[in-house]
NUPAGU-245909 format. One record per residue: residue number from 1; x, y, z of N, C-alpha, C, O in turn. Coordinates in Angstrom, 3 decimals. Example, Ala and Ser with C-alpha at 12.3 -4.5 7.8 and 13.67 -1.06 7.14 Angstrom:
2
<node i="1" n_x="13.190" n_y="-5.690" n_z="7.800" ca_x="12.300" ca_y="-4.500" ca_z="7.800" c_x="13.200" c_y="-3.300" c_z="7.800" o_x="14.236" o_y="-3.319" o_z="8.465"/>
<node i="2" n_x="12.850" n_y="-2.250" n_z="7.080" ca_x="13.670" ca_y="-1.060" ca_z="7.140" c_x="12.900" c_y="0.030" c_z="7.870" o_x="13.409" o_y="1.138" o_z="8.039"/>
% end
This chain:
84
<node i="1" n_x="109.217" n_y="97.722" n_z="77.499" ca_x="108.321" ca_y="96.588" ca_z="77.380" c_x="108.636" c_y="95.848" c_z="76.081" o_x="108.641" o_y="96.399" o_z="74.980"/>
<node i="2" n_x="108.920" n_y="94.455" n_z="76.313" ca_x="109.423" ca_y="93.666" ca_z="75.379" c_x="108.247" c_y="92.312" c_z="74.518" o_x="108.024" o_y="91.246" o_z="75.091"/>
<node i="3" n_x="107.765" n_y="92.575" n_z="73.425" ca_x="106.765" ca_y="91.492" ca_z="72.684" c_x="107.204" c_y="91.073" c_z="71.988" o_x="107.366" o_y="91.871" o_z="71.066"/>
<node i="4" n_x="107.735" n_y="89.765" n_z="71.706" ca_x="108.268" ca_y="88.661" ca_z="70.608" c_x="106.519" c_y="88.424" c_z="69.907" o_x="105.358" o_y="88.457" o_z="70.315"/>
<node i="5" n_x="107.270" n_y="88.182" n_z="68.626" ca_x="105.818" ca_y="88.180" ca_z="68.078" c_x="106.553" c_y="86.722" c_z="67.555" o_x="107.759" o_y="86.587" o_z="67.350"/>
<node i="6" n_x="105.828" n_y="85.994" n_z="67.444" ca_x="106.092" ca_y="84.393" ca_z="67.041" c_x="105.678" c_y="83.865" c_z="65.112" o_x="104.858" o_y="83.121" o_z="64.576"/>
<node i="7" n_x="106.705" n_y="84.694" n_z="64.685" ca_x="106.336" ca_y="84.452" ca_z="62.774" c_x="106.345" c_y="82.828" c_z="62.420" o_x="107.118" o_y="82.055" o_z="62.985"/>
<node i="8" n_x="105.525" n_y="82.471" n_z="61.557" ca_x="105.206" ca_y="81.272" ca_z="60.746" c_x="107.167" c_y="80.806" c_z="60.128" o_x="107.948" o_y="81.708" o_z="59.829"/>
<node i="9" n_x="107.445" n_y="79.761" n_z="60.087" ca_x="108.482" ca_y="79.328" ca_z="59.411" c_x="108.591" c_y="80.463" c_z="57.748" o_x="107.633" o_y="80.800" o_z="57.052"/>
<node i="10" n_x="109.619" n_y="80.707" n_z="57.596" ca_x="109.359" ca_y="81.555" ca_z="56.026" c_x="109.301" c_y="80.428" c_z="55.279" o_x="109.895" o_y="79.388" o_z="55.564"/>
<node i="11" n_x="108.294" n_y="80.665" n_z="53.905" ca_x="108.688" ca_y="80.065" ca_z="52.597" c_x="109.604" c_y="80.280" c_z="52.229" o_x="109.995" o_y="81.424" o_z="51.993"/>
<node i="12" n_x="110.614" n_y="78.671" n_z="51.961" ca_x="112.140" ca_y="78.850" ca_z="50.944" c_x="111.634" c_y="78.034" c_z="49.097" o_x="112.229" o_y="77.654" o_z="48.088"/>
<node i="13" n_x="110.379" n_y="78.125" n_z="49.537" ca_x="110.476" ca_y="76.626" ca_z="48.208" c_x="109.362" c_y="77.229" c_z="47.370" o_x="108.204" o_y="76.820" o_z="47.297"/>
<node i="14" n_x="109.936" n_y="78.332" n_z="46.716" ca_x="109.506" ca_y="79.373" ca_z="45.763" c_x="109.312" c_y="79.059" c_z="44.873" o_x="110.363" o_y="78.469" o_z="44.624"/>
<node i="15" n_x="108.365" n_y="78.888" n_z="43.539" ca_x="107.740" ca_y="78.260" ca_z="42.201" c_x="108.551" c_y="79.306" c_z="41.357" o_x="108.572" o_y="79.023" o_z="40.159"/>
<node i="16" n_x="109.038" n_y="80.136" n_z="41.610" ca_x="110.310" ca_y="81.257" ca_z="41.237" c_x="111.845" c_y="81.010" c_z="40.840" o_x="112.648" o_y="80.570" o_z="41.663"/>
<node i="17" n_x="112.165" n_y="81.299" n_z="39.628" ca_x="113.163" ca_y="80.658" ca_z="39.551" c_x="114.017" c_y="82.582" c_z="39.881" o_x="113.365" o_y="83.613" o_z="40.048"/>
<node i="18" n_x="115.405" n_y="82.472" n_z="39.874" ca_x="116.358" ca_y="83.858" ca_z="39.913" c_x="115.880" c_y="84.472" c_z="38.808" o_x="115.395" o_y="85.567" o_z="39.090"/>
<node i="19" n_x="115.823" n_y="84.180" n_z="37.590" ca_x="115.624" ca_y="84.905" ca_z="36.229" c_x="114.234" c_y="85.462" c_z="36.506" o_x="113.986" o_y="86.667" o_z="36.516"/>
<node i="20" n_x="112.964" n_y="84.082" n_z="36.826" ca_x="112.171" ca_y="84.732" ca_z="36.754" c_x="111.258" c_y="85.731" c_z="37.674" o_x="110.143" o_y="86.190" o_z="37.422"/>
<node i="21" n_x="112.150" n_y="85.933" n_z="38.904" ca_x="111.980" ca_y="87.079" ca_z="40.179" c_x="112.434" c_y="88.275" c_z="39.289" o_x="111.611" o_y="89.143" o_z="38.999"/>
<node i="22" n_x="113.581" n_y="88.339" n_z="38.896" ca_x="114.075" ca_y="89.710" ca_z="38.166" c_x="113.346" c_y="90.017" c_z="37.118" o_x="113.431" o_y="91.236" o_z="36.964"/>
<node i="23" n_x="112.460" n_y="89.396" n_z="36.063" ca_x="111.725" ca_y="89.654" ca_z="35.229" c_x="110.496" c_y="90.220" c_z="35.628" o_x="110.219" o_y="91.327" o_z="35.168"/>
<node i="24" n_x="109.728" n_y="89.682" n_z="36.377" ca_x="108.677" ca_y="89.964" ca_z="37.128" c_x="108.779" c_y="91.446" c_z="38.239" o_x="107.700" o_y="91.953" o_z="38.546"/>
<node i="25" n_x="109.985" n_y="92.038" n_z="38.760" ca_x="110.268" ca_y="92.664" ca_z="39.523" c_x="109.090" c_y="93.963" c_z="39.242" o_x="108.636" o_y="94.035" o_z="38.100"/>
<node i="26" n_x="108.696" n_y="94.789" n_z="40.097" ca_x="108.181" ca_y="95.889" ca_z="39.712" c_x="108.330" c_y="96.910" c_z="41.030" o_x="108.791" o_y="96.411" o_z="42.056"/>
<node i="27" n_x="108.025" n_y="98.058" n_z="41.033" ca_x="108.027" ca_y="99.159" ca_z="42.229" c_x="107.126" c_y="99.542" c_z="42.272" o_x="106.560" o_y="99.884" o_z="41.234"/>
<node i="28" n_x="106.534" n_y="99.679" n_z="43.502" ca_x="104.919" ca_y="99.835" ca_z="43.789" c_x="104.914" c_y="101.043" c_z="44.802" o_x="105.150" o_y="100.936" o_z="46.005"/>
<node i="29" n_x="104.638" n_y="102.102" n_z="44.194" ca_x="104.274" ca_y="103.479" ca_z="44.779" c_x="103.206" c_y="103.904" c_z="45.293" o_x="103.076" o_y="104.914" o_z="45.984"/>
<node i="30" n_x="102.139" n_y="102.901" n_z="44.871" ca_x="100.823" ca_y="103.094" ca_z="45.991" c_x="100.600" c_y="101.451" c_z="46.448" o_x="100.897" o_y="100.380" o_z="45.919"/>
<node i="31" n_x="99.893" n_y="101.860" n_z="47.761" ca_x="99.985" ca_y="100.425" ca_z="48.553" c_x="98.626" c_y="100.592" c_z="48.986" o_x="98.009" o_y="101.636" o_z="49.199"/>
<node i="32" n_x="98.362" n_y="99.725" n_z="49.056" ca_x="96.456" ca_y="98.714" ca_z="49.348" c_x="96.325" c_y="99.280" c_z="50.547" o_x="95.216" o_y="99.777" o_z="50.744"/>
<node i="33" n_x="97.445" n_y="99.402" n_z="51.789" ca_x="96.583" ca_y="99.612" ca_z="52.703" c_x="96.710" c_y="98.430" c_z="53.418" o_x="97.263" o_y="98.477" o_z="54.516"/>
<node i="34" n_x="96.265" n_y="97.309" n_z="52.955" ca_x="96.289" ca_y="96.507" ca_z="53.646" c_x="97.338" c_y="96.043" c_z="54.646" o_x="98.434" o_y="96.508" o_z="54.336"/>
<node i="35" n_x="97.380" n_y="95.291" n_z="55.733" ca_x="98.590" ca_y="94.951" ca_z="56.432" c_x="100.012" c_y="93.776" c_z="55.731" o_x="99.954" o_y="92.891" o_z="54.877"/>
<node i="36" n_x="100.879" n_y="94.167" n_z="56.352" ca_x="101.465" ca_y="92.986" ca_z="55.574" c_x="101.261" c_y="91.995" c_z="56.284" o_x="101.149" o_y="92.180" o_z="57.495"/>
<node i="37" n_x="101.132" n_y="90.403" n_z="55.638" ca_x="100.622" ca_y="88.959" ca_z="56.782" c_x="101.440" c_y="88.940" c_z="57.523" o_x="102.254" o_y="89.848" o_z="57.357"/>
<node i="38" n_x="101.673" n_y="88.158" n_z="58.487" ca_x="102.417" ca_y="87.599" ca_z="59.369" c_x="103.378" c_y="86.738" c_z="58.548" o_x="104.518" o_y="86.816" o_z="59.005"/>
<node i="39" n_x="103.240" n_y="85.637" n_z="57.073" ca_x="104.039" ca_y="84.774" ca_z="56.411" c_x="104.803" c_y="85.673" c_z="55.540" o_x="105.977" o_y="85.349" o_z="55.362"/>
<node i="40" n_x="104.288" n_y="86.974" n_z="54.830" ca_x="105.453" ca_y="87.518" ca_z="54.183" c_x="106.173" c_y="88.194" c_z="55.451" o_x="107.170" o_y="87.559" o_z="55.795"/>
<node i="41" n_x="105.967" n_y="89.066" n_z="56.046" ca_x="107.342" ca_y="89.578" ca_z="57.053" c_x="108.071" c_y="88.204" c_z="57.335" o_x="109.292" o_y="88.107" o_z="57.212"/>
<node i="42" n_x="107.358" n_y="87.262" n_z="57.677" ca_x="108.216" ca_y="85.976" ca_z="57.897" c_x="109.494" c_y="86.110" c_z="56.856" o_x="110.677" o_y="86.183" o_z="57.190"/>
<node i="43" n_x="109.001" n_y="86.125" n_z="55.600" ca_x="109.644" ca_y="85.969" ca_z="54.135" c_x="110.484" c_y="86.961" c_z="54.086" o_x="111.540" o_y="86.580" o_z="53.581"/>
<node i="44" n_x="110.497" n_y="87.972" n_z="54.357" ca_x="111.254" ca_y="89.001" ca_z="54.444" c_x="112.202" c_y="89.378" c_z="55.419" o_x="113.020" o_y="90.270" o_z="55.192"/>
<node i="45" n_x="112.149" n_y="88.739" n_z="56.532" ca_x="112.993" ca_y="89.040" ca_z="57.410" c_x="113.890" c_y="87.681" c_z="57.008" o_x="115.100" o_y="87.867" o_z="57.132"/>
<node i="46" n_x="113.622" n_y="86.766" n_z="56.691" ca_x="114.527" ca_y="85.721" ca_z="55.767" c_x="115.265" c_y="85.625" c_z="54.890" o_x="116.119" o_y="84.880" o_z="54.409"/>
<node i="47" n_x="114.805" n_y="86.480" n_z="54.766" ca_x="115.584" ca_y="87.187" ca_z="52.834" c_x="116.639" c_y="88.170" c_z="53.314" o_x="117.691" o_y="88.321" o_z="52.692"/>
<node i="48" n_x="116.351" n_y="88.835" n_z="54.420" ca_x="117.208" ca_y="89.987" ca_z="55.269" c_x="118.775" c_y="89.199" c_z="55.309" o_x="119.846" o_y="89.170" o_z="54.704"/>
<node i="49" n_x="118.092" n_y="88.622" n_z="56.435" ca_x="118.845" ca_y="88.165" ca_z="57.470" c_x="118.896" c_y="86.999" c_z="57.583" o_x="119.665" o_y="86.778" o_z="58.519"/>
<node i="50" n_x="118.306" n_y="85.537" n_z="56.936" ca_x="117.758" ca_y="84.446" ca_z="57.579" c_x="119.413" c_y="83.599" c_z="57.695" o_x="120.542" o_y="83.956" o_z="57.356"/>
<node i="51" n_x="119.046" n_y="82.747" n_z="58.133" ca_x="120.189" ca_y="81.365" ca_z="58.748" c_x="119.985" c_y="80.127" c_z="57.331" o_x="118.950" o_y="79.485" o_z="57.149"/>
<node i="52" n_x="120.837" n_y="80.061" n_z="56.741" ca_x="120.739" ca_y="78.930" ca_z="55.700" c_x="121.375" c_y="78.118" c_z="55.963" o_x="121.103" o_y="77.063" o_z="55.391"/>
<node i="53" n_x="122.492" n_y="78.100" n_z="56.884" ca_x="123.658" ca_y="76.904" ca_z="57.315" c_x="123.812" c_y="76.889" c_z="58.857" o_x="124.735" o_y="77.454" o_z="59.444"/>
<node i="54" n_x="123.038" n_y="76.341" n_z="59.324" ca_x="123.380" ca_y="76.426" ca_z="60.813" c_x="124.809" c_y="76.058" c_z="61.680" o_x="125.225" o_y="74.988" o_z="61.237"/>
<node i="55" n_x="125.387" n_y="76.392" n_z="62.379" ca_x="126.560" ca_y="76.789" ca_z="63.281" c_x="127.126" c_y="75.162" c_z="63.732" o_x="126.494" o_y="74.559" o_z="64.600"/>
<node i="56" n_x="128.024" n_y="74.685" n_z="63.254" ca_x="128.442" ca_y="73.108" ca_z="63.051" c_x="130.135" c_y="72.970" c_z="64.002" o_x="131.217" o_y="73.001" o_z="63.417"/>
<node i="57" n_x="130.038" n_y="72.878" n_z="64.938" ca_x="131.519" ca_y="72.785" ca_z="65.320" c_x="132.032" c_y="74.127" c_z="65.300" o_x="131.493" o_y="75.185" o_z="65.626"/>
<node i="58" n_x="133.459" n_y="73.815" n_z="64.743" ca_x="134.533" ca_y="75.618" ca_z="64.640" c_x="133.897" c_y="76.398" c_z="63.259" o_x="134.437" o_y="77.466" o_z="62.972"/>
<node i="59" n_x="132.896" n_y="75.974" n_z="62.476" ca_x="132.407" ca_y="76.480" ca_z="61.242" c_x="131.124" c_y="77.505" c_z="61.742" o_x="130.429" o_y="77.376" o_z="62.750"/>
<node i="60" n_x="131.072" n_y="78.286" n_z="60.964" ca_x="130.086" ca_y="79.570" ca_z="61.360" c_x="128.908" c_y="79.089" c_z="60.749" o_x="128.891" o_y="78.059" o_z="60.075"/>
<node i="61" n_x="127.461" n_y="80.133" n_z="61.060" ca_x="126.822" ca_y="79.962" ca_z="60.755" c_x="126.452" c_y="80.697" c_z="58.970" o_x="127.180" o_y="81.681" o_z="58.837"/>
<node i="62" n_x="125.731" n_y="80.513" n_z="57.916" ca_x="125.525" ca_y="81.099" ca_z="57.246" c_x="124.303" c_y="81.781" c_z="57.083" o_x="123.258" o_y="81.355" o_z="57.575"/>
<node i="63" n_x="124.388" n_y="82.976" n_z="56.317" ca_x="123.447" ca_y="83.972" ca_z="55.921" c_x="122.731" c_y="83.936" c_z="55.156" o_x="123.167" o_y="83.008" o_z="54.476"/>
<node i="64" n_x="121.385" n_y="84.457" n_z="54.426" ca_x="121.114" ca_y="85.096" ca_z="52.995" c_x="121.972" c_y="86.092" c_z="52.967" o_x="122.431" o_y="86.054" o_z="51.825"/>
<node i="65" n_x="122.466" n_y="86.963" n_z="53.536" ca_x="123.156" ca_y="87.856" ca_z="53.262" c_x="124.735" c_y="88.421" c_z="53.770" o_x="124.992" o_y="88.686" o_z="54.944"/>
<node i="66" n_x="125.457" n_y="88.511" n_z="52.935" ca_x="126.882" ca_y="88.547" ca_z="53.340" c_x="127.157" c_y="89.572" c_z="54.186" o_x="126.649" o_y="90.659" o_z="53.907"/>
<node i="67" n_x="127.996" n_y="89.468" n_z="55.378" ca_x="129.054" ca_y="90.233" ca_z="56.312" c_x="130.221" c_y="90.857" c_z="56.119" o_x="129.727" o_y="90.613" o_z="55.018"/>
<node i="68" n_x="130.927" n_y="91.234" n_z="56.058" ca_x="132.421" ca_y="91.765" ca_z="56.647" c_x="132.866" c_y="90.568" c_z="57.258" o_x="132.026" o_y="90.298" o_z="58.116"/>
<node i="69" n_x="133.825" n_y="89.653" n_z="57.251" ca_x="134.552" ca_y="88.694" ca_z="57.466" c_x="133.621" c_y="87.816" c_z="58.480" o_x="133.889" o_y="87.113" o_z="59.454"/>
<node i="70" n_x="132.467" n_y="88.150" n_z="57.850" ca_x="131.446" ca_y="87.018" ca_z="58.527" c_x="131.225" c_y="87.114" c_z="60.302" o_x="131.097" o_y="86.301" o_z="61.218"/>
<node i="71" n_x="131.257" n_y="88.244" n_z="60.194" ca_x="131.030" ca_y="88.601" ca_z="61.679" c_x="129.387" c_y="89.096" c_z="61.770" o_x="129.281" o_y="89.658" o_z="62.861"/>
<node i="72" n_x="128.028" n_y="89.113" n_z="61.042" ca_x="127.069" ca_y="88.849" ca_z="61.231" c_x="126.732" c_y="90.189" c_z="61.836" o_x="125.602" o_y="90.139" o_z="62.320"/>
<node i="73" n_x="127.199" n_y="91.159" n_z="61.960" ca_x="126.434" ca_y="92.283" ca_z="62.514" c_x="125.641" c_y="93.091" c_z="61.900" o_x="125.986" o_y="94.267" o_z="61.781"/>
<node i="74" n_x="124.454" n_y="92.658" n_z="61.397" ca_x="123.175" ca_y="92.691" ca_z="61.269" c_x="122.136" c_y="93.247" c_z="62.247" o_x="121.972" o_y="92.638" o_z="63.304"/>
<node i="75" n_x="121.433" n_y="94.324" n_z="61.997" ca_x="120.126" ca_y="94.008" ca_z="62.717" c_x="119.277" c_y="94.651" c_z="62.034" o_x="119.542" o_y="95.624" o_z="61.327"/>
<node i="76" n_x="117.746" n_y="93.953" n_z="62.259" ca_x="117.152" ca_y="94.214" ca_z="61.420" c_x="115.574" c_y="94.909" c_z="62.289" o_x="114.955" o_y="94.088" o_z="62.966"/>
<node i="77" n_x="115.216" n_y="95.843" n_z="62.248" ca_x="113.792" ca_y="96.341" ca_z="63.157" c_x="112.771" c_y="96.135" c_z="62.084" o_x="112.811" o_y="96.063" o_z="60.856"/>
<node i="78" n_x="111.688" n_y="96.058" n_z="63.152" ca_x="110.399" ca_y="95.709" ca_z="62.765" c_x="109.360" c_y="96.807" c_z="63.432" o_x="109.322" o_y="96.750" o_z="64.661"/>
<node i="79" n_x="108.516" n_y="97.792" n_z="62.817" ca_x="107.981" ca_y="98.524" ca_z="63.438" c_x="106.409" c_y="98.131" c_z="63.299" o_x="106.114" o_y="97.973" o_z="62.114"/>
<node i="80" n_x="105.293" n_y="97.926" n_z="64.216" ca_x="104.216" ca_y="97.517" ca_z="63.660" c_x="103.304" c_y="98.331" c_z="64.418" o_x="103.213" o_y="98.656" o_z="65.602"/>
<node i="81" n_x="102.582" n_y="98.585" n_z="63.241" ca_x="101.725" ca_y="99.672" ca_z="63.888" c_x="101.054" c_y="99.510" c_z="65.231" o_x="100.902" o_y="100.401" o_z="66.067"/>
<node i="82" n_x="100.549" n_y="97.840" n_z="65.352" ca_x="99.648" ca_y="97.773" ca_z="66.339" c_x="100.800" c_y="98.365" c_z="67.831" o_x="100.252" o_y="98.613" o_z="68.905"/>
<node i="83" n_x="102.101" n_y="98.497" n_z="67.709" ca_x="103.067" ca_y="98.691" ca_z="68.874" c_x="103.555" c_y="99.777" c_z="69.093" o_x="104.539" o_y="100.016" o_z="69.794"/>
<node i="84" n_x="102.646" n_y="100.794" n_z="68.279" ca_x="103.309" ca_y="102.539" ca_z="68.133" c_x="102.384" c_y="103.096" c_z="69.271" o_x="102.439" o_y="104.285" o_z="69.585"/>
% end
């Protein structure tokens, strides 16, 4: 049984500059509990995997994240509780 879940566009237009994501960075070993939204997984599966240059003629498409000679074999799962 197959459910597309339909995510919000991700935020690209971050008040974040590179320096100041890495400054700010931290690791969080206890968690709220709470769910994650629907707009950050958006954000995150963007950051994964997302499309920054879409597929133009004989030119490929581009990544956030680099391939092996750009062959894109990627995948990325999503497990959500409400589907266990």
């Amino acid at each position: 049984m197959k459910n597309d879940l339909v995510l919000p566009a991700p935020q690209t237009d971050s008040p974040f500059t590179l320096m100041q994501a890495l400054e700010t960075r931290r690791t969080t070993r206890k968690w709220s509990g709470e769910p994650v939204s629907e707009q950050d997984l958006s954000n995150l599966l963007w950051a994964a995997c997302g499309i920054t240059k879409e597929k133009k003629g004989n030119t490929k498409s581009k990544r956030t994240a680099p391939s092996a000679c750009n062959a894109q074999e990627i995948r990325v799962y999503v497990l959500l509780e409400s589907g266990v």
